[in-house]
N, C-alpha and C positions, 0 to 999 in steps of 0.2 A: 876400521873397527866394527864389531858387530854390536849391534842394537836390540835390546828387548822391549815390549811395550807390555802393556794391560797391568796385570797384575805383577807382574816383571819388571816393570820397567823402576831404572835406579834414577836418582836429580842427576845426571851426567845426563842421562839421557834424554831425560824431561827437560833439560835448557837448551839442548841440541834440536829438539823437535821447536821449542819455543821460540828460537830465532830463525830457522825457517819462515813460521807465521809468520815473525814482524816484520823480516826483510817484503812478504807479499802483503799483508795489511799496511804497509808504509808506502809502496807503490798504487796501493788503492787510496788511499786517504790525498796522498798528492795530485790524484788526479780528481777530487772531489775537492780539491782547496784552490785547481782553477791550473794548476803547472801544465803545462801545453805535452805533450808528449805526442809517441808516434800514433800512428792509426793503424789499426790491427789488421787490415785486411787494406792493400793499395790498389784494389781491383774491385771494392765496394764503397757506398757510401757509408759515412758513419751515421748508425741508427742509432737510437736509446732505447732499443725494444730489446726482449734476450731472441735469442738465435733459434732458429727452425731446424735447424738440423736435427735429429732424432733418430741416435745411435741405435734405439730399439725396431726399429721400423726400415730403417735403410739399408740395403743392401752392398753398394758400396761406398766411402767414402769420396764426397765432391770434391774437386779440386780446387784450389784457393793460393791464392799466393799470398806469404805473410809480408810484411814489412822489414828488411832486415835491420829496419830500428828495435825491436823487439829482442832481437838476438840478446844483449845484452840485459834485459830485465827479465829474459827466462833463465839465461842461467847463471842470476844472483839467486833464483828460488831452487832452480830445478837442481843443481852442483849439490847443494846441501841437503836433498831430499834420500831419505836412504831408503834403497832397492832391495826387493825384496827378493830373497833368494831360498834356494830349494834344498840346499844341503843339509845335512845332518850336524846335531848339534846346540850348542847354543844361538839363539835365535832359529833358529829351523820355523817355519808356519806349524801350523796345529795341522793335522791330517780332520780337511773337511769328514762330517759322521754319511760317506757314502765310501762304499768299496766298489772299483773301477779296474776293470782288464780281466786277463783269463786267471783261471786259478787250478791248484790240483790239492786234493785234501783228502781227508776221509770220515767215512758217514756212517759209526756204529749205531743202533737203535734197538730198544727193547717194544714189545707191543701187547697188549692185551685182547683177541678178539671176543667176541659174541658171536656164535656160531648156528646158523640153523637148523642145522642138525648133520645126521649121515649124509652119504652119497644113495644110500636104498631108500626108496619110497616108503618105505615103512619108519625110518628116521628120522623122528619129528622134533625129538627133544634138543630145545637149545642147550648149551654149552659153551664151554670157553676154552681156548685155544693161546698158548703164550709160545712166543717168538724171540729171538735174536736174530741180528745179520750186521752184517760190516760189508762198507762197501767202499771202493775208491769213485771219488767225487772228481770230477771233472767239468768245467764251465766256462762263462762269463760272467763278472757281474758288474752288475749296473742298478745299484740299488739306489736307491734318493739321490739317481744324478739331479732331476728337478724338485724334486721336494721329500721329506721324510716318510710319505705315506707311500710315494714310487716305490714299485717293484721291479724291474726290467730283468729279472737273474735268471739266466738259462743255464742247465747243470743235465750232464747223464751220471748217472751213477751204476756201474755194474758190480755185482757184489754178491754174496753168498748168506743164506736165510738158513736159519733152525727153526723149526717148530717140535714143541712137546705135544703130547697126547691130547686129544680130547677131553673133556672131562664127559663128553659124549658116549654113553656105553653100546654096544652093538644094540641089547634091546632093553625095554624097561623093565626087563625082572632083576628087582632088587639084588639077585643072587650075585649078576654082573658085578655088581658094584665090589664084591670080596675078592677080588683078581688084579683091581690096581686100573694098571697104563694098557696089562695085556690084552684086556678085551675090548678096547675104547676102537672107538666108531669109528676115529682119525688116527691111525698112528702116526707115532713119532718120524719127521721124515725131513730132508732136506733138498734144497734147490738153489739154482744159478740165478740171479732176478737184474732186473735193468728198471731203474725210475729217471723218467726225465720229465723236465719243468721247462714251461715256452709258456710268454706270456701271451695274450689272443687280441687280435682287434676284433672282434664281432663274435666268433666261433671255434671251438676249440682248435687249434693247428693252422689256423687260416694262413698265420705268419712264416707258412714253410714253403707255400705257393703265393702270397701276395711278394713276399721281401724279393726275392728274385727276379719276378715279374716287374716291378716298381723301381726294383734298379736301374731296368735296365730302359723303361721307359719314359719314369718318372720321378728321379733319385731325390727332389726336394717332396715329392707327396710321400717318399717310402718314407724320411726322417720325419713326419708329423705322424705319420700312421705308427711308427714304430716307439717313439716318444709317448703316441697317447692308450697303446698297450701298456708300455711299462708304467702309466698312470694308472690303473685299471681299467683298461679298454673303451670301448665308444659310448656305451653303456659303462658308467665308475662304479659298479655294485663290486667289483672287486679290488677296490684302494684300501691301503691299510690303512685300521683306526688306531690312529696313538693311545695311549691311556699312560699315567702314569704307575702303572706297573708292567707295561712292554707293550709289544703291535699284535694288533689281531688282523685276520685277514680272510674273507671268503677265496678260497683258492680250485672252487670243485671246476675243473676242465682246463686246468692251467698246470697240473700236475698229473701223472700217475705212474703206478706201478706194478711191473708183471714178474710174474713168479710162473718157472717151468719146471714143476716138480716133476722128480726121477730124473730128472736130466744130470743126475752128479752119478750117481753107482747102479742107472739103469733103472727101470721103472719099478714102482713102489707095491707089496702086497697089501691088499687088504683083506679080513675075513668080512662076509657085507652075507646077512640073511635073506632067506627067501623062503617061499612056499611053495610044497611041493606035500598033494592026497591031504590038504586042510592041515596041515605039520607046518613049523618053521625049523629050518633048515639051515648050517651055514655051507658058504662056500668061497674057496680062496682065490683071488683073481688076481693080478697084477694091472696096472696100469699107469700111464701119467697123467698129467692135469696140467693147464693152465689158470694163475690165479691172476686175478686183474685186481689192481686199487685203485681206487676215486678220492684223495684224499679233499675232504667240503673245509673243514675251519683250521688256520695253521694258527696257533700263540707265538710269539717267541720274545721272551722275558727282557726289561733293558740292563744292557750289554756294554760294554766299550771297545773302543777302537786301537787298532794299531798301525804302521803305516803298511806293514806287509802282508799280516794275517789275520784272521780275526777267527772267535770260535765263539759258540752261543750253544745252548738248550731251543731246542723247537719241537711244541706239543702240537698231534696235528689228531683230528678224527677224522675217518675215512671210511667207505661203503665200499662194499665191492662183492665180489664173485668167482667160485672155483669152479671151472668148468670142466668135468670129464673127459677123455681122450679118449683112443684106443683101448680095448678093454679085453683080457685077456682070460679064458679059463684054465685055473691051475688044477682043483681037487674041487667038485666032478667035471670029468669033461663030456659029460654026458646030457649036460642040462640046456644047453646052448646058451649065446649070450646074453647077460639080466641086462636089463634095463633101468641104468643110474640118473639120479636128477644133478641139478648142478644147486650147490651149497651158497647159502648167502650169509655174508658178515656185517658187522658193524665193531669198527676198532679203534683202538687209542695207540696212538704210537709217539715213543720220547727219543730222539736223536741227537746226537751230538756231532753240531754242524762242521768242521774244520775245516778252514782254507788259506790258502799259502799264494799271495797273488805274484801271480810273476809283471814286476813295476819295474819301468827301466832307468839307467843309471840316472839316480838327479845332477842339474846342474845349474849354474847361478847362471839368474839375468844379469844381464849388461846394459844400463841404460846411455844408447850415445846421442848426442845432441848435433845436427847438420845444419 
């Protein structure tokens, strides 16, 4: 028969559990009323102190030989004890609140930056910059294997970015501003991007050269190093804080993300001014860029579980930087090449997390008694 308990549980079930108890509080009480019975261990003395042994601390279990007088008063208790099993269904266990094994999913997000301006030295005016991308999610996770604030989740994400226009215009003359997206400092452009998440014992990445090393040297110091990363590392300024309205997290060097614009339909033009006999001037260049992200604080709102997938909202702010590439003259070729700076942001970014864990077949314990 299968059994439910907690909140579940029916009087069938509630006198089924109940006479379990009495069968072993009845065996206790007899032997506290003076009735001789076996001695639990025929290769020790009998003590009245409780036992040393200390499953927390030991590594493997002592050997002991029981009494086979016992045999029979384990299993009047242990026959009627119900096992707990993994199948699906009625009675099924509740899926502890951690997600465990690899997963594959996917990772749409909208963003907002703050923009420092052009790529010309002359481009001072901040601005804002909005995004799309979806990307396929790919990982391990291992979130609150040891407790709810744990983070252990390693994820690449590769995936494809949209950006709109700047609201940056080539220059400050109001007139720009009558022309829209066409004259904006950044145009509109897309790219190919990769974000991956490793959590750190000490330093950013560290666990991509200690885990291998430590395997293969010291495979019980790799599971405590890599345990007390997925804590928030050696230094815990990066554990999550519960709250009740979801977990926050410092996450700056435990995450990032790059972006190689023009890498989708060839390198991107821009019109970018310059001076030339005390005049400003424009001129048309082509070029690519790599953008990097630092994401510093992640939110992510409470959620519920399921046994296979799970999906969430995660709000993250992030720093980072667009760095010029190769640079190319299109219209004049006459001036040689300008000298661009590299752009800095600060952004908000909203994603929607999706993951599909791949868990293998469950199956029921079997308790046998020798």
């Amino acid at each position: 028969m299968v059994l439910t308990g907690d909140a579940y549980m029916r009087p069938t079930y509630a006198d089924r559990a109940a006479n379990t108890v009495l069968i072993s509080l009845k065996q206790l009480l007899d032997e506290i009323a003076g009735a001789k019975g076996p001695s639990l261990y025929d290769d020790h003395p009998m003590v009245l102190t409780p036992d040393t042994f200390n499953i927390a601390k030991t590594v493997k279990t002592p050997y002991r030989r029981i009494d086979p007088a016992f045999r029979d008063m384990f299993e009047q208790v242990l026959i009627t004890t119900p096992v707990p099993g993994l199948a699906t269904g009625l009675g099924e266990i509740p899926r502890f609140r951690s997600e465990v094994g690899p997963f594959i999913g996917i990772a749409p997000a909208g963003r907002i930056s703050l923009l420092s301006g052009g790529f010309s030295p002359t481009q001072q005016t901040i601005g804002m910059i909005p995004s799309l991308e979806v990307a396929l999610h790919l990982g391990l996770g291992m979130d609150g294997i040891l407790n709810e604030s744990g983070d252990g989740l390693v994820f690449l994400d590769l995936g494809w970015r949209l950006d709109g226009a700047s609201s940056v215009k080539l220059d400050r003359d109001p007139g720009y501003k009558l022309f829209g997206s066409i004259l904006a400092a950044v145009p509109s452009r897309d790219a190919f991007y990769a974000r991956l998440r490793l959590p750190f014992y000490v330093i950013p990445g560290d666990l991509i050269i200690l885990g291998p090393l430590l395997l293969l040297v010291a495979p019980k110091a790799m599971n405590n190093v890599v345990a007390t990363a997925g804590a928030g590392g050696l230094i815990p300024w990066q554990t999550g804080l519960i709250t009740p309205i979801g977990r926050f997290q410092f996450i700056l060097g435990r995450e990032v993300g790059v972006c190689f614009y023009g890498s989708v339909d060839g390198a991107d033009s821009f019109l970018v001014p310059y001076s030339i006999d005390e005049s400003s001037e424009l001129a048309l260049i082509s070029m690519r860029t790599t953008h990097f992200e630092f994401p510093v604080l992640e939110y992510r709102p409470v959620r519920t579980f399921s046994r296979r997938q799970s999906a969430s909202l995660v709000l993250q702010i992030s720093a980072g930087m667009d760095i010029p590439g190769k640079v190319t003259m299109l219209e004049p070729t006459n001036i040689g090449t300008l000298d661009l700076k590299t752009t800095w942001f600060v952004g908000v970014r909203l994603a929607f997390d999706y993951r599909y864990y791949y868990a293998k077949k469950n199956k029921h314990f079997r308790l046998h008694i020798e």
